[in-house]
Structure formats: C-alpha cells, structure tokens
C-alpha positions in Angstrom: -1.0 -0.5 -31.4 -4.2 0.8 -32.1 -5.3 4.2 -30.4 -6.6 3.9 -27.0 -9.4 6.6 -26.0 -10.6 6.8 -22.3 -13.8 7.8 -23.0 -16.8 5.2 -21.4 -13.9 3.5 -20.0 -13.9 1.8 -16.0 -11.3 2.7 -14.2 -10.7 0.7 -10.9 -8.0 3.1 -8.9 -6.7 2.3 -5.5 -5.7 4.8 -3.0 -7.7 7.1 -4.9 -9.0 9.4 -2.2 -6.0 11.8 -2.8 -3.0 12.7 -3.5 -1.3 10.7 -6.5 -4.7 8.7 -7.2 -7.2 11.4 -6.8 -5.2 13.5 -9.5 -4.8 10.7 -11.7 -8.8 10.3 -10.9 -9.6 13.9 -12.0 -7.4 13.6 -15.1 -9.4 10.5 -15.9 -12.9 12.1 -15.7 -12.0 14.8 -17.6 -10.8 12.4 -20.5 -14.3 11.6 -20.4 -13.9 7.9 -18.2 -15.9 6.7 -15.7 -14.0 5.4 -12.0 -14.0 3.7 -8.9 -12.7 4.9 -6.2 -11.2 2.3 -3.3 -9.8 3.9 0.0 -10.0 3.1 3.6 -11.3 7.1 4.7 -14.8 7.7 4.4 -14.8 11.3 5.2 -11.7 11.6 2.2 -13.6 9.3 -0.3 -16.7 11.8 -0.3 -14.4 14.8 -0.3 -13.0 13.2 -3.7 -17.0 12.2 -4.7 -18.0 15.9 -4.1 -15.0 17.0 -6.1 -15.1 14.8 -9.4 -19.1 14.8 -9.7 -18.3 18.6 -10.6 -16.6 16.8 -13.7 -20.0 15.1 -15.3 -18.9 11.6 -14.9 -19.8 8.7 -13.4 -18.3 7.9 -9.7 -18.2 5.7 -7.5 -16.5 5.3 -4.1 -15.7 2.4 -2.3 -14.4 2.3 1.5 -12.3 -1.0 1.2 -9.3 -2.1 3.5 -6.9 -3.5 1.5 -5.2 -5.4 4.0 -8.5 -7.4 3.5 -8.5 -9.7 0.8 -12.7 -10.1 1.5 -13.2 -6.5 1.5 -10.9 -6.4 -2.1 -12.9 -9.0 -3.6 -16.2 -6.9 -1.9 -15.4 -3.7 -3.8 -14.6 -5.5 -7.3 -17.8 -6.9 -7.0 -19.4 -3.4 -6.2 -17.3 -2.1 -9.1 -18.9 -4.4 -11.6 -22.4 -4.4 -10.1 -22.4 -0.8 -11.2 -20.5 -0.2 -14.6 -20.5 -3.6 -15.8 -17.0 -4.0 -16.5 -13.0 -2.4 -15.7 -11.1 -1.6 -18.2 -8.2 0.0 -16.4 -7.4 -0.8 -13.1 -4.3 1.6 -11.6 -2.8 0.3 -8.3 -1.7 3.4 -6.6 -2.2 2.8 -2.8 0.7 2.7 -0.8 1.9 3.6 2.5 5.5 4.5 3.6 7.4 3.7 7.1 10.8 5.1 7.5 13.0 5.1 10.1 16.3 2.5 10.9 15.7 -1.4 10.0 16.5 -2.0 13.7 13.2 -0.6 14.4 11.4 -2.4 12.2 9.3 -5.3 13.3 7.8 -8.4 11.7 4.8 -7.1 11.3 5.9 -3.8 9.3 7.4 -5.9 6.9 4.1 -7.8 6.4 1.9 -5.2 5.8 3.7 -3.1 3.5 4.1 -6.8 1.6 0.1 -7.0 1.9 -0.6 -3.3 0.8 1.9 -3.0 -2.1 1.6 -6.7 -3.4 -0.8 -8.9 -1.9 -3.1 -6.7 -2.6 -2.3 -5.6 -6.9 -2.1 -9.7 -6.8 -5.3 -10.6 -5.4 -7.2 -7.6 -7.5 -5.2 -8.9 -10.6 -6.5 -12.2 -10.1 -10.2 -10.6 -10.0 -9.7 -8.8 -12.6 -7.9 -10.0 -15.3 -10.3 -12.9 -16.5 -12.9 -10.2 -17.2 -10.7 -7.9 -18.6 -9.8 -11.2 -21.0 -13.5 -11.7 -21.7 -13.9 -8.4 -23.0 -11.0 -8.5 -25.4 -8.5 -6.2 -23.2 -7.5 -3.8 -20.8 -4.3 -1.8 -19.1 -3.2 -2.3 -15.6 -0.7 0.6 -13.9 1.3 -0.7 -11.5 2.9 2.6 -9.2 5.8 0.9 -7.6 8.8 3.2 -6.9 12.7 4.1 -7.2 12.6 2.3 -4.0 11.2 -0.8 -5.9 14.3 -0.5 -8.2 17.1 0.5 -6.1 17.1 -0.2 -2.0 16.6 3.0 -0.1 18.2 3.3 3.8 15.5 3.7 6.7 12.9 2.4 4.2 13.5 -1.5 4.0 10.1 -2.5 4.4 9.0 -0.3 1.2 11.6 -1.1 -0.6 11.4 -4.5 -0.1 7.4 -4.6 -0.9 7.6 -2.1 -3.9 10.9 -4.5 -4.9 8.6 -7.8 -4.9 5.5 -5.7 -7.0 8.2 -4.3 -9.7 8.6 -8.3 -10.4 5.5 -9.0 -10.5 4.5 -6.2 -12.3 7.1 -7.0 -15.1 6.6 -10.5 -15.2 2.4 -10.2 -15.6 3.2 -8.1 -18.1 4.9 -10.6 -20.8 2.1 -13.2 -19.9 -0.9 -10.6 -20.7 0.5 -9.5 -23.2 -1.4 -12.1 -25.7 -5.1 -11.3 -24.1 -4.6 -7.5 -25.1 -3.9 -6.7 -21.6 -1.2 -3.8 -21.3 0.8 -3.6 -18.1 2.8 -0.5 -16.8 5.2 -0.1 -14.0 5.4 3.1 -12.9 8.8 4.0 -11.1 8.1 7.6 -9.2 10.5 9.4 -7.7 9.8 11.4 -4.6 6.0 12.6 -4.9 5.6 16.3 -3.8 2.2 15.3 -2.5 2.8 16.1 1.6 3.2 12.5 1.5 5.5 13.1 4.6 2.2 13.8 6.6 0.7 10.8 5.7 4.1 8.2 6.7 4.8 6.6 9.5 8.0 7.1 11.5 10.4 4.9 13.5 13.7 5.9 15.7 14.3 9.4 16.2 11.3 10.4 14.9 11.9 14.2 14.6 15.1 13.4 12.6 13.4 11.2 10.7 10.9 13.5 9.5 13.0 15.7 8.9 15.2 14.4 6.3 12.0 12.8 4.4 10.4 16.2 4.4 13.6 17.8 3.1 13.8 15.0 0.2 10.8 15.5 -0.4 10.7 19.2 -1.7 14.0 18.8 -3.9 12.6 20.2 -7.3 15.6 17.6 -9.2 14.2 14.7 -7.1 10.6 15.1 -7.0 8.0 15.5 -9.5 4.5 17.3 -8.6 1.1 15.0 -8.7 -0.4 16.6 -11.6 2.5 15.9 -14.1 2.9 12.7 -12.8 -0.8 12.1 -13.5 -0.1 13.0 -17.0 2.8 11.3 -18.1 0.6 8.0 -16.3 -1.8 8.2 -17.9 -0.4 9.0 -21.4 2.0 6.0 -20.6 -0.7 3.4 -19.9 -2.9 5.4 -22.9 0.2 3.6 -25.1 0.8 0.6 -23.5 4.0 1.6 -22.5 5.8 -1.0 -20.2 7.4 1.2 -17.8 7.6 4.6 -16.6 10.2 6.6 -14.3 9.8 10.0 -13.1 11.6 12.3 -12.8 14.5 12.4 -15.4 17.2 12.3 -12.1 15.0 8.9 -10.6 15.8 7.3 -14.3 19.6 8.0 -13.9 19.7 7.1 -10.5 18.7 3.3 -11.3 20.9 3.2 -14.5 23.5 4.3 -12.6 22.5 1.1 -9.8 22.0 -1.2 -13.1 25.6 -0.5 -14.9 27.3 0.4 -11.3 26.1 -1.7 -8.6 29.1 -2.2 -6.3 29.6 2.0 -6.8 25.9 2.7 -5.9 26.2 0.3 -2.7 29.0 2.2 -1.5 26.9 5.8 -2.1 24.1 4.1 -0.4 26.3 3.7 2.7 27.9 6.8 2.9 24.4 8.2 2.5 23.4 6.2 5.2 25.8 7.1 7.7 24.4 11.2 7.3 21.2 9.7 8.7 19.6 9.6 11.8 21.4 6.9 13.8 19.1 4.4 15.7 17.7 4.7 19.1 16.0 2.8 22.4 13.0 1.9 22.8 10.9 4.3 22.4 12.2 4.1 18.6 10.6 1.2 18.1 7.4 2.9 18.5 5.9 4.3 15.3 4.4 8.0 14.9 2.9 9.2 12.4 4.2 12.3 10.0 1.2 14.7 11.2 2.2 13.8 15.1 6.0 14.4 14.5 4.9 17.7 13.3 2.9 18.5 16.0 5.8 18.2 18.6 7.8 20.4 17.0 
C-alpha cells in the first residue's frame, strides 16, 4: 500500500470535544491535518477550538446531535462547505449506561443503537460517495471489547458496539475496491474519567463503583494519548482492526477459541456485581451525580 501522509488531509471526527477524540484531534493537527470537530457541548467544542488553534491548523467545530440524522447530514455539509472534501472520517462518539438489564428500558436500547450505529451508517452513506470521487479515504470505526465479547450491566453498549463491529467489518470488504480503508478499533477500558461522563442504572453508588475501579486497572486500560497513537498509525496503514490493550486482545481470543468457558466466567463475574434494585433503579444518574452523593 502506498504511504499515507496526513498532511492537508480533512478529518471529520465525532465526539471530538474530548477525551478519546480530542486527543486523537490534537495528534491529527500536529501531523499537519486539518479537522472537524462534531459534538453536542458548545462550551466543550470551543474549549477544544481554543486548544488546537494553538497547533497552526485549520479547525472547525460543529455542535451536531447525533441522535439527529438532519443535524448529521447539517454538519457534513458544513464540513465540505469549508475544506472541500474528508478524507478521514473517525467515529469516536459514544456514550455508556451501566447498570442491571432489568433496569434497562426500550428506549436505552435505542439510543445507544442510534449513537453507536445509526449514526457511523448515516455519516458513511454521506460520506463515502465523495470519498469515492476523490480516489479514496480511511474510515475508523471505535467500537469496543464490549462490541466483541458481551459485558454484564452494559447490554445496551454491547449490543450497539456489537451491531457497529459488523458493520464496520463488512463495509470494509466492500470499500475496499474504491481505495477506501476501514478500521475497527476494539479499546479496552479508556482511562479518560469516562466514568464521569456514563450514565448509571440500579444501585447507582455500586455501580459506579465497580466501573470506576475497572477503569484504573493499568492491565485493562490503556491511556488516551497512546490509544491516539496506535489509531492513528493503524488507519495511517490501512490496518483492518485494532485492539488495545494487549490483555483486551487475549480476552476476545480467549471468547473466540473458548466460548462456552468465557460464558461461564461472564456469570461468575456477574454474580460479584451489584444485584438489581426497585424502582428507583430504574432511574438513570449520571457518573458526576453519583459522585456527588458520596
């Protein structure tokens, strides 16, 4: 494959305000690439302005609700308007809910669906005829090890990241003949205080509590910055997947070879957790509130 260079290149990245995608967004600039930004905060989306126009780039931000296919085809529009073209688009926004499936309602399932792959569809389906006109491009997927391997107290995120790991894979043998490369990116647990930012269901102290904890497992997790890195040198070659850390690629290898042995881990795991609760479980709190009442 001939070398790819990001320089003068569009990137379109999603949930780019912070965390995962604002790293990957200052990595970016500094390779010399030009980026649009697409998050629902205003006040975070000009922090993240302020912060990469220090890098001599181009940037645009774009607030956008993604649960909006109008305001998705709104910001692509934006996104060309300005630069022209997108050479890159990187879905990265997501949002985690965890807590018991009892708790879980209709509508949590559809809007992790809409977030994690209505929304890659609908901006693939933008995006790829132009990417075809000019002769190529790379699309990241970030799914998850929940997309690979079910994870208790997080059904709706499994099951969302589950159906844009398919996707993601099956695009990517299709595109494959217009030049278009297509990652899927498998992260592990993100050490980005991406408790704060989830939502919780049940016993919502407990809840937090063991996400927190998983979260800040040095074996488990894998810090934002090198994450960054190894995505971008992994769409950089047109790699077809990723996972991160080394532990997240033996724990689905070990789900792939041993399926019937991983279930029975997964309930035993399950059954250290936070059992389920009334009500008032079914009522949803975010990280940054649970934290609050302690």
């Amino acid at each position: 494959m001939a070398p790819f260079s990001y320089r003068d290149k569009v990137a379109l990245i999603t949930g780019g305000s912070r965390g995962l995608g604002l790293e990957i967004a200052r990595q970016i600039c500094a390779r010399g690439a030009k980026v649009a930004l697409i998050a629902r905060d205003p006040e975070e989306l000009a922090r993240a302005k302020t912060e990469l126009d220090r890098l001599a780039t181009e940037v645009l931000t774009i607030q956008c609700d993604l649960l909006e296919s109008a305001q998705i085809q709104s910001a692509v529009q934006q996104t060309l308007q300005r630069f022209g073209r997108i050479d890159i688009l990187i879905n990265n926004a997501g949002m985690i809910e965890v807590g018991p499936i009892e708790h879980m309602q209709l509508k949590d399932f559809e809007r992790a669906i809409r977030l994690h792959f209505w929304a890659p569809f609908i901006l693939y389906l933008l995006v790829v005829p132009q990417m075809r006109s000019k002769g190529g491009g790379r699309i990241v997927n970030i799914s998850s090890v929940g997309g690979k391997i079910a994870v208790p107290h997080m059904a709706p995120y499994s099951a969302s990241k589950f159906a844009l790991t398919g996707f993601s894979d099956a695009s990517r043998a299709e595109l494959a003949r217009d030049n278009i490369c297509v990652t899927t990116v498998a992260p592990g647990m993100m050490r980005t205080g991406s408790q704060v930012h989830a939502t919780f269901k049940g016993d919502h102290s407990a809840e937090y509590k063991w996400f927190d904890l998983s979260s800040k497992l040095p074996f488990a997790s894998i810090s934002a910055e090198r994450a960054a890195r190894k995505i971008l040198t992994a769409c950089g070659r047109g790699k077809p997947s990723l996972v991160m850390p080394i532990s997240a690629y033996f724990i689905i290898a070990a789900n792939a070879l041993f399926p019937n042995a991983t279930a029975r881990v997964m309930k035993i795991v399950n059954r250290s957790m936070p059992s389920r609760v009334g009500k008032s479980g079914d009522e949803a709190c975010s990280g940054t509130e649970v934290r609050g009442k302690k």
